[in-house]
N, C-alpha and C positions, 0 to 999 in steps of 0.2 A: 504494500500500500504506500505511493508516491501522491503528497501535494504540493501542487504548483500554483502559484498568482500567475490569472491569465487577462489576457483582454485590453482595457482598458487601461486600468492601471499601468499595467508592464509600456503602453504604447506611450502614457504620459510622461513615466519616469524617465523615460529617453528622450522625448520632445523637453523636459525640464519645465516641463507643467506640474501643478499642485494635482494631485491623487486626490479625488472626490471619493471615488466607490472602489473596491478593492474585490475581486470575483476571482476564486478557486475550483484546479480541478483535480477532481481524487480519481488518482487510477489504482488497480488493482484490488477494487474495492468492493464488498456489496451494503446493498439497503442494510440490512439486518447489523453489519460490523461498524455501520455508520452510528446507530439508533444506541448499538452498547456503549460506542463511546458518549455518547451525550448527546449528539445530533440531534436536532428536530428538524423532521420532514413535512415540508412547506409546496414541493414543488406537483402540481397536478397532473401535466403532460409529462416531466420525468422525474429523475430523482434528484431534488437538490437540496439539500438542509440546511440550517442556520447552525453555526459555530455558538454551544449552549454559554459561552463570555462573552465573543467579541460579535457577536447576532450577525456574521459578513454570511455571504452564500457559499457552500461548499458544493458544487454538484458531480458526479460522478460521470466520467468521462462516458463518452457515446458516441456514436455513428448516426445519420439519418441519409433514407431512404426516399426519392419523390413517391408518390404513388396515389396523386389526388395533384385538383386544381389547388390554387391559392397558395398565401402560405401558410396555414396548417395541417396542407395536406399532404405531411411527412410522415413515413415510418421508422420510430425510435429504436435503436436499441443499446442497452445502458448496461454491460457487465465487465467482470472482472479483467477480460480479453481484450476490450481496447483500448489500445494506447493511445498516448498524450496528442502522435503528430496524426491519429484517427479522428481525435478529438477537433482539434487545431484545425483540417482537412474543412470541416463542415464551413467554418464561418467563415463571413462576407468578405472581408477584407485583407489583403496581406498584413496591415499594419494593426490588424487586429486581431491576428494569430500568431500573438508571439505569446511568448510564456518564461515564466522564471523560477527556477530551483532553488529549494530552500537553505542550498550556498550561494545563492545571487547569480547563478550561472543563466544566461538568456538563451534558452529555445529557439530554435527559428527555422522550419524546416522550406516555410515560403518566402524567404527573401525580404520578410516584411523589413528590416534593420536601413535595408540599401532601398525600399522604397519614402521610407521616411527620411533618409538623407536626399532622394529625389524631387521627397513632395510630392508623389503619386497616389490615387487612391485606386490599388487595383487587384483586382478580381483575385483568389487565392485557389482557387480553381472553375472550370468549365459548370460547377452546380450553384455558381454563383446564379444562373441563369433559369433557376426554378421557381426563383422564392419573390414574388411580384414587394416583398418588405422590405428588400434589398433596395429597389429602387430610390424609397424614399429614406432609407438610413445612409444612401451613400449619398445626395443629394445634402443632406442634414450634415454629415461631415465635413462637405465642401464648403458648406456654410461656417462651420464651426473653425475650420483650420482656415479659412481665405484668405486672415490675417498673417498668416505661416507662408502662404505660398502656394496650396497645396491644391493640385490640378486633378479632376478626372481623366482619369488616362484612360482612351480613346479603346482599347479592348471592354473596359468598363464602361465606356457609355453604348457600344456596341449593343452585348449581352442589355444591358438597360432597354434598348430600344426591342430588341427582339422578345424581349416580356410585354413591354407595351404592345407589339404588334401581335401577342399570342392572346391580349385579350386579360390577360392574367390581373391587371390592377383591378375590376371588376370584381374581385375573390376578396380583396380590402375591406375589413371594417370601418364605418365612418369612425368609431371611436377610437380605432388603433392608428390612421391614418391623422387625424387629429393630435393624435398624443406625438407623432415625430412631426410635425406640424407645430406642434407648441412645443418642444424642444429646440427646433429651428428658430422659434422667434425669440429664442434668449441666445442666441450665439452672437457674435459682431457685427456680420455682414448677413442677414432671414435673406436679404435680397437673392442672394448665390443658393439660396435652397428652393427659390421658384424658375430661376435663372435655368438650372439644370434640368428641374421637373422639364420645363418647355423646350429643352434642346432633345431632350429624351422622349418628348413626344406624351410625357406624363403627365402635364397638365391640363393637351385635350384629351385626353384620357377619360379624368379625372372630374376638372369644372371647365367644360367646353366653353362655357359663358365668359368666366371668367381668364380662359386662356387666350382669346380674341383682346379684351380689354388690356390685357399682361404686353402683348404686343405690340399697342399700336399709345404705351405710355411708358417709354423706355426712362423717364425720371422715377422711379417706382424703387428699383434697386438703391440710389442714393437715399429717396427719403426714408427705407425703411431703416439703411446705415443712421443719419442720423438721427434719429427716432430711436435707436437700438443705441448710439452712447451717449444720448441725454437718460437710458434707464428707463426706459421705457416698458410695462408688463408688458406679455402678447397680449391679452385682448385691447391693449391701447395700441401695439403696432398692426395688428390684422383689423380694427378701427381706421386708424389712418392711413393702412394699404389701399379700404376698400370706399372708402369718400367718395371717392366720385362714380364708380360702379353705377349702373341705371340699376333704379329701383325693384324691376321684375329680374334681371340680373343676378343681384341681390341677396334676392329672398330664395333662388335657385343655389347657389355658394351657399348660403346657409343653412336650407335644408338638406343639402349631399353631406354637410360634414356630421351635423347631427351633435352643435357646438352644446356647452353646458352654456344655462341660461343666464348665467352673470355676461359671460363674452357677448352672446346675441345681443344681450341691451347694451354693451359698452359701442358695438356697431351701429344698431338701430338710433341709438341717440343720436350718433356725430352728425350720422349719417343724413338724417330726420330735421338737425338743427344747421345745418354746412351754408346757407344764402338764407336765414331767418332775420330781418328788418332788425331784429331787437338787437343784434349783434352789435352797434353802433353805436350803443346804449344813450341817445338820444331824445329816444321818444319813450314815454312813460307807457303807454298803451305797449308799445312794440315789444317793452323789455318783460313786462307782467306775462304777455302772450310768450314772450322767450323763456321765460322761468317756468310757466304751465308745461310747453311742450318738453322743457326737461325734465319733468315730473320733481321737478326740487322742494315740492313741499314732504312728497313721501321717499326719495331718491336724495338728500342732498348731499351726501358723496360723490354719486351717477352725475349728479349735474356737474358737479364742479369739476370733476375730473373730466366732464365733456366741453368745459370751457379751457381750459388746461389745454386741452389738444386743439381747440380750434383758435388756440395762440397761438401752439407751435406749426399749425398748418397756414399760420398768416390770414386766419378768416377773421379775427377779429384784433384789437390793441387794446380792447376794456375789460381785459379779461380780471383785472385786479378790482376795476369799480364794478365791473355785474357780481362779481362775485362777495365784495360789502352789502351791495343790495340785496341780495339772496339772503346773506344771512341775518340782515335788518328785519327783511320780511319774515323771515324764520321764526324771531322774536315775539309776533303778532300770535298769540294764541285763542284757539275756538272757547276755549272753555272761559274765558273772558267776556266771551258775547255769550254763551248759553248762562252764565251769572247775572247777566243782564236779563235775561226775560225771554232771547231770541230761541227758536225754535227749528227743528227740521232745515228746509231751504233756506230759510232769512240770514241763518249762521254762515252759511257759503257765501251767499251774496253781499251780506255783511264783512265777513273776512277778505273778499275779494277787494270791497270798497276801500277799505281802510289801506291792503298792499297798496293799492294805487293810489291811495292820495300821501304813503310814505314813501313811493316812489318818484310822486310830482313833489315833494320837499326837496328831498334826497339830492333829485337828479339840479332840482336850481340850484341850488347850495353849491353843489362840483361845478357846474357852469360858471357862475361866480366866482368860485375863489380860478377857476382856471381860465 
């Protein structure tokens, strides 16, 4: 029984990146010899445990098998008999099949060493070209490393294109597709991760609507850079990717991913508020009707951080006065007029009046002194 740190880690510590996640693999092992040691078995498709101190993944080396569409349509097999470079064999990338021995000695039966000195991101063999998850994990790398240098090398976008042309992205979860998706938009450059989907043929694939638009707005790549090191979450970069998207467009992109419903409304807002009069913050009527449609009496988080973004997308320069006003009017509570006598409807209309007429102070008063 040999464990090895594989994957990730092993690829950082060579890059002289900080090590996030650390993932082992056990050979000549079984379930049963895992469980006596202490192991807890976690893993549902194979076998992989939790280390019962240090809780990192231990999984026990394997082979897989295509034998179905998509990608989980592999067959596993996980025993004492295969070795580490069997292991190694299965996964996507050279630079992500290396491995390190518990004397610091580096693995490396795919050359992955000399394609990280090259900056390559490439196939670690011919079954790269099974697994339609492949596509969008190497696409998310390029993204990740763009600031390194690090280029899809041209056997890899091949294999990429020939999954797209088999039909295979089709087999994709929206949820799983989503989730390297929103890993993509916390790397440096999200741009380089729709950049490739479209050279690869994966983004008409995928949101054909949305692949047309990617096209014909080649500023897209910069703003999501910087939108991505002003720190920006994903659903404020996939917000301000999608701003100008037409409306039916849209709501097509957002129902194929099958987004969680904080992201849809951080979209739906921008998206909703991007040419709204109030923006100008000018006219008292305009700015009340701005603050309604950002739902900021029940949302004022949603609102502000949808005013937040339509500063940095240059839609508006008042974004520090609308955003006093919000929370002046914030101040104004119902239960003030229902103390009073007011009832039912009158309490709305009532509450409404009052925003507006401390929004017509408000906004003289700024006029004035400015």
């Amino acid at each position: 029984m040999q464990t090895y740190l594989v994957g990730g880690a092993v690829r950082d510590k060579l890059l002289g990146l900080p090590i996030k996640d650390r993932d082992w693999v056990v050979v000549g092992a079984t379930p049963e010899q895992m469980q006596a040691l202490g192991f807890r078995p976690v893993g549902k498709d194979f076998p992989v445990f939790l280390h019962p101190e240090t809780q990192e993944e231990y999984a026990l080396a394997r082979t897989e098998r295509k034998q179905g569409r998509g990608y989980k349509g592999f067959a596993l097999c996980a025993d004492p008999s295969v070795t580490l470079e069997e292991d190694l064999e299965r996964r996507d990338l050279t630079i992500n099949a290396l491995a390190e021995d518990e004397a610091g000695r580096i693995i490396d039966p795919y050359g992955g060493q000399a394609d990280l000195e090259q900056r390559l991101l490439k196939p670690v063999s011919a079954a790269f070209g099974e697994d339609p998850l492949r596509v969008l994990r190497t696409a998310r790398f390029a993204a990740r490393f763009a600031d390194l240098g690090f280029q899809v090398a041209e056997q890899t976008r091949h294999l990429m294109q020939k999954l797209v042309m088999a039909g295979e992205m089709a087999f994709l979860t929206p949820e799983r597709v989503w989730l390297e998706m929103q890993k993509a938009l916390y790397t440096p450059q999200p741009g380089v991760f729709f950049a490739v989907l479209e050279q690869a043929g994966a983004l008409e694939a995928l949101w054909p609507e949305f692949a047309g638009f990617w096209r014909v707005h080649p500023e897209l790549p910069e703003r999501l850079q910087q939108a991505a090191h002003k720190g920006l979450q994903p659903a404020e970069l996939l917000a301000v990717m999608l701003v100008d998207v037409p409306e039916k467009d849209l709501q097509a992109f957002l129902a194929q991913l099958k987004l969680p419903k904080s992201v849809v409304q951080q979209v739906e807002s921008l998206h909703g508020a991007k040419e709204h009069s109030g923006l100008q913050a000018d006219d008292p009527q305009a700015v009340l009707a701005l603050l309604e449609k950002l739902d900021a009496w029940r949302r004022p988080e949603l609102a502000i951080n949808t005013l937040k973004l339509l500063e940095f997308l240059g839609l508006t320069q008042q974004q520090g006065l609308l955003q006093t006003l919000l929370e002046s009017c914030r101040n104004l509570k119902a239960a003030d007029l229902v103390a009073q006598g007011l009832k039912g409807p009158q309490v709305g209309e009532a509450l409404r009046e009052k925003r507006l007429q401390l929004l017509e102070k408000e906004l003289a008063q700024h006029h004035q002194a400015h």
